[in-house]
C-alpha positions as CSV (number, residue, x, y, z in Angstrom):
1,X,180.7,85.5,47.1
2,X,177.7,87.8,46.6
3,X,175.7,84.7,46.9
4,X,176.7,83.3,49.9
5,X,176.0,86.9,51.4
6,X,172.2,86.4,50.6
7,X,172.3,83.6,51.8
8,X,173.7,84.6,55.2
9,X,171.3,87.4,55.1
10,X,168.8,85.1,54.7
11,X,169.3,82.8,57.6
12,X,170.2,86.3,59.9
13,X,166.7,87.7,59.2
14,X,164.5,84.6,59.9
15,X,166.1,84.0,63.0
16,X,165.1,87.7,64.2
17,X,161.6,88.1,63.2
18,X,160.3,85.9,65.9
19,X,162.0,88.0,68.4
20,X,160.2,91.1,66.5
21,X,156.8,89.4,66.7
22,X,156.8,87.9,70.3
23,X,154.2,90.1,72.8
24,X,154.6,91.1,76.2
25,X,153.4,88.6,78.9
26,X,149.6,89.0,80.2
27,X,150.9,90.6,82.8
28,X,153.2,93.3,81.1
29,X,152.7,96.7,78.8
30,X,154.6,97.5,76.0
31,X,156.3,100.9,76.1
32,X,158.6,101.8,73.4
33,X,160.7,98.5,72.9
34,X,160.6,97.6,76.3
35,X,158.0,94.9,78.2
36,X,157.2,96.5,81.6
37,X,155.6,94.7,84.8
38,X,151.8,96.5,84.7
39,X,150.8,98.1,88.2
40,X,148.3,96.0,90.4
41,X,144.8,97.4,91.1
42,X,144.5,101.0,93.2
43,X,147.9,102.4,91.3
44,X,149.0,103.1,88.5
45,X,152.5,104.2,86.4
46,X,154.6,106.7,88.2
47,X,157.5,105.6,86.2
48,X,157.8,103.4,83.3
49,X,160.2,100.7,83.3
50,X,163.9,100.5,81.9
51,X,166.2,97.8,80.6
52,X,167.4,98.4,84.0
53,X,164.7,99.3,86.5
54,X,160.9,97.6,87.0
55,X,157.6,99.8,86.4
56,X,156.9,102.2,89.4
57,X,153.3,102.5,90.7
58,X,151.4,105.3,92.9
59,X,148.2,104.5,94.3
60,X,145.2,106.2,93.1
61,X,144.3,108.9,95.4
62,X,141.2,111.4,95.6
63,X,137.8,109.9,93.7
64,X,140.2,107.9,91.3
65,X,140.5,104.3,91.2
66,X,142.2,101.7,88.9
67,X,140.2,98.2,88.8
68,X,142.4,96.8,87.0
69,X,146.4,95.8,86.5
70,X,147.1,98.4,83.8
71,X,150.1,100.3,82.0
72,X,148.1,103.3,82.7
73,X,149.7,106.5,83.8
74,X,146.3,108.1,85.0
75,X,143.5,106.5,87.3
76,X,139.9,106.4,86.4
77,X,137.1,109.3,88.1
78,X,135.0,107.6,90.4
79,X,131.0,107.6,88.9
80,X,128.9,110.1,91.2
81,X,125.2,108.5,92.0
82,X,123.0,111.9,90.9
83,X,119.4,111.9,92.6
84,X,118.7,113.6,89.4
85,X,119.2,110.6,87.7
86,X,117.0,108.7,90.2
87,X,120.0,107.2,91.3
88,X,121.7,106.4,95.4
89,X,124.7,105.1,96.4
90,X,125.1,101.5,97.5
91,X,128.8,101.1,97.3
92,X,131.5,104.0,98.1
93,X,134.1,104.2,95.6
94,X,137.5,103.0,96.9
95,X,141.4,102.6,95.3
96,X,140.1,99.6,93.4
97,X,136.8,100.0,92.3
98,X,133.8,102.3,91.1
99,X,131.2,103.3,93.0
100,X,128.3,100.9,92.8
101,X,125.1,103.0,92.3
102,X,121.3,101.8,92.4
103,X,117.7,103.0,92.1
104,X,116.2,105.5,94.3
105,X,113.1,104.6,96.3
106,X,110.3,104.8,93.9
107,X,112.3,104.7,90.4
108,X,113.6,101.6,88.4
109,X,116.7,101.3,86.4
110,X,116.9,101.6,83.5
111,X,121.0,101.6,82.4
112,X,122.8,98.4,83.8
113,X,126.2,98.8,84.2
114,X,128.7,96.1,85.7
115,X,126.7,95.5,88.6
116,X,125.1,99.2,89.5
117,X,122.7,101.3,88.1
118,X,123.9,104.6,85.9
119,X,120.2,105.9,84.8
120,X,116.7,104.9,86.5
121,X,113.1,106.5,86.2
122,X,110.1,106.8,88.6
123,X,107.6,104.1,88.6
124,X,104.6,104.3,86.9
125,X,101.4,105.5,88.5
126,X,98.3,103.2,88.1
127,X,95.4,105.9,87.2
128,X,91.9,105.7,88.8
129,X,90.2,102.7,87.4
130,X,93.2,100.3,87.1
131,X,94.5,98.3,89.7
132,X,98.8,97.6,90.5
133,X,98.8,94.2,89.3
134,X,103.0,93.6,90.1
135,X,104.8,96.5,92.1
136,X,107.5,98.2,90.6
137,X,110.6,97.2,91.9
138,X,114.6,98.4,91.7
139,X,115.0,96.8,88.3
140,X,110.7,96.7,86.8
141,X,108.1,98.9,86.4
142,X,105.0,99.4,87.8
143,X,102.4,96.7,86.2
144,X,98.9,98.3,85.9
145,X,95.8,96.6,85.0
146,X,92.0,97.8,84.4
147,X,90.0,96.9,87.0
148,X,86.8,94.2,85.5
149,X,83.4,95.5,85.9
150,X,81.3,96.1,88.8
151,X,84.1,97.0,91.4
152,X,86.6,99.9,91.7
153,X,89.9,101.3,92.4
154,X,91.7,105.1,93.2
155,X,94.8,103.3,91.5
156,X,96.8,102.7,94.6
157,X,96.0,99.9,95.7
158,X,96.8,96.2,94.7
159,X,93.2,95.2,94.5
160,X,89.9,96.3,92.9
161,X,86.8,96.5,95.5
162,X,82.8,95.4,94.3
163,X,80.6,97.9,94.1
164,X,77.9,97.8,97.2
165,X,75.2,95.9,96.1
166,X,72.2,98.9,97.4
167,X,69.1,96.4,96.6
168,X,70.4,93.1,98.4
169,X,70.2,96.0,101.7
170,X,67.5,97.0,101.0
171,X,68.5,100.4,99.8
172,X,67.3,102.5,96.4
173,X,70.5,103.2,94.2
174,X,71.2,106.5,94.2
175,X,74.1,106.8,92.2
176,X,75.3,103.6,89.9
177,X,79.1,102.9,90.8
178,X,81.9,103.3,88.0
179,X,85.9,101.9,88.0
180,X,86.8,104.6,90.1
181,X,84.1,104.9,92.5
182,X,81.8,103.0,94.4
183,X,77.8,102.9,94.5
184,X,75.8,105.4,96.5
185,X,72.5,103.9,98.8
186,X,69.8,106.2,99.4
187,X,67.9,105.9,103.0
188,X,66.0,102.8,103.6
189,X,62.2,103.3,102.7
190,X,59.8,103.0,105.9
191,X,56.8,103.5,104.1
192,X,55.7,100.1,103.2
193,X,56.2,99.3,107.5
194,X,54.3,102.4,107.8
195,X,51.7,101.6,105.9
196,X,51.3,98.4,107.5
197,X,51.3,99.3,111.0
198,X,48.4,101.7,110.1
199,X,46.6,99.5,108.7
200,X,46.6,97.6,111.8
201,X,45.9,99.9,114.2
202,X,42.8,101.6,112.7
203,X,41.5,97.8,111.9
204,X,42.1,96.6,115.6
205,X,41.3,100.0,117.5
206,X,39.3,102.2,115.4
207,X,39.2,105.5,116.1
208,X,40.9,105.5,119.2
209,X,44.0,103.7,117.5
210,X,43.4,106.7,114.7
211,X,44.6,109.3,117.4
212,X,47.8,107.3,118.3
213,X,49.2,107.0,115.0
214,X,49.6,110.8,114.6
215,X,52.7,111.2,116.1
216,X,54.6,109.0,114.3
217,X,52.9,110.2,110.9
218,X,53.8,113.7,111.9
219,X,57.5,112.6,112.6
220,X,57.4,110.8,109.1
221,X,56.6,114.3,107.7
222,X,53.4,113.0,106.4
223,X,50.2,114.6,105.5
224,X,47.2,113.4,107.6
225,X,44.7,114.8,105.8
226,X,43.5,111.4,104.2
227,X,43.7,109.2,107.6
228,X,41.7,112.3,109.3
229,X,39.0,112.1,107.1
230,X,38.5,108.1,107.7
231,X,39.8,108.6,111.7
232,X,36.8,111.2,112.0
233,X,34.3,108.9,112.2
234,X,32.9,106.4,114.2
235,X,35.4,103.1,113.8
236,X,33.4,101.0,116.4
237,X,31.4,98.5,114.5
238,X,27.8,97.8,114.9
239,X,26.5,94.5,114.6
240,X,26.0,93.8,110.8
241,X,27.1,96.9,109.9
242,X,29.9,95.8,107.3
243,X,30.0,99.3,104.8
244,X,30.4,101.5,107.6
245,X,33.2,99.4,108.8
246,X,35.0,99.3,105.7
247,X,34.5,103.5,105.3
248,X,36.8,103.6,108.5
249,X,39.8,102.2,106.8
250,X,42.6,103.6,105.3
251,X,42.4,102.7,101.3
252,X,45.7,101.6,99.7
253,X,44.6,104.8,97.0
254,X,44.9,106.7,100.5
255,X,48.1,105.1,101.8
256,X,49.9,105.8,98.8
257,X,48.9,109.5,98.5
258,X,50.3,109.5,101.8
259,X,53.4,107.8,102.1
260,X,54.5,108.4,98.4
261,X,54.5,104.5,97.7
């Protein structure tokens, strides 16, 4: 008798414990013992369900939402975009979903999160010197690269610029140019011209030519001292007379001392 009792125990316990073990369907919560229908998403559980009544859902209300079916008797605080964060709102928050935020103007993210943005930072800013190789965009920084040598950059712009060549326009170099600013050209140098068209006046007029030329040496702000001397005399040639010729033109000794070549 006792064994048979066992036995029957036996059989009565194996033919429970898969009812024990069984879950809830995909689309059911367990609450105590029972197996309730889960709310859709935008509610949630008002009332739990019974052996004799189905789950009761609310919808979410305020900035709540549920994105989810859920067992849940609470709904889920919206996320708030903070410009303090370097973050905007692309997508409201609504009974079903989050609010979608992104990257402010000027700032990339830097916390992806299903879809939106919860943490971005400003971009970098390229120094003097250094050229924005890529552009920063809503999900990359700023790329910055040196700019090579010769040319230049303030660092805002998306190419370097070549230093003005001052010789090949016929310019002295004032100041060399560096990777953040360009060369600087002194004023063109007339005195080689100058001395040139002297030179050809006093040889093709003599004196008379000597008396022309100083207006435009007194607007170079030169000294006439030298061509004076040499314009004070006779510079009408006599036959044969080659050495007094010669004393009535201006020496390149002379030119230089006055033109500073």
């Amino acid at each position: 008798e006792v064994s048979f009792k066992m036995h029957t125990s036996d059989v009565f316990l194996l033919i429970l414990k898969p009812n024990l073990c069984s879950p809830c369907d995909q689309a059911e919560y367990k609450i105590i013992e029972e197996c309730c229908p889960m709310c859709p998403p935008g509610t949630r559980v008002y009332r739990h369900c019974t052996e004799f009544i189905s789950t009761s859902c609310v919808p979410c209300i305020g900035s709540t939402f549920a994105n989810k079916p859920n067992g849940l008797s609470y709904c889920f605080p919206c996320i708030v975009c903070d410009k303090g964060f370097g973050l905007k709102t692309v997508k409201e928050c609504t009974a079903s979903s989050d609010t979608v935020c992104g990257a402010l103007e000027g700032n990339y993210c830097i916390d992806l999160y299903e879809g939106g943005c919860r943490a971005a930072q400003k971009h970098t800013t390229c120094k003097p010197g250094d050229v924005i190789k890529h552009p920063g965009t809503d999900s990359a920084d700023t790329v910055c690269e040196i700019c090579p040598e010769n040319s230049f950059s303030n660092g805002s712009s998306t190419s370097c610029t070549p230093h003005t060549d001052c010789e090949s326009k016929g310019l002295p170099t004032v100041k060399p140019g560096d990777s953040v600013s360009d060369s600087q050209c002194g004023e063109k140098n007339l005195g080689p011209m100058i001395a040139g068209i002297v030179v050809g006046i006093i040889v093709k007029h003599g004196k008379q030519g000597c008396s022309s030329l100083e207006p435009i040496l007194e607007a170079q702000g030169t000294r006439l001292l030298s061509v004076s001397v040499h314009c004070g005399q006779d510079a009408s040639p006599s036959p044969g007379s080659d050495t007094r010729m010669k004393s009535n033109l201006v020496s390149p000794i002379h030119l230089k001392h006055i033109f500073g070549l």
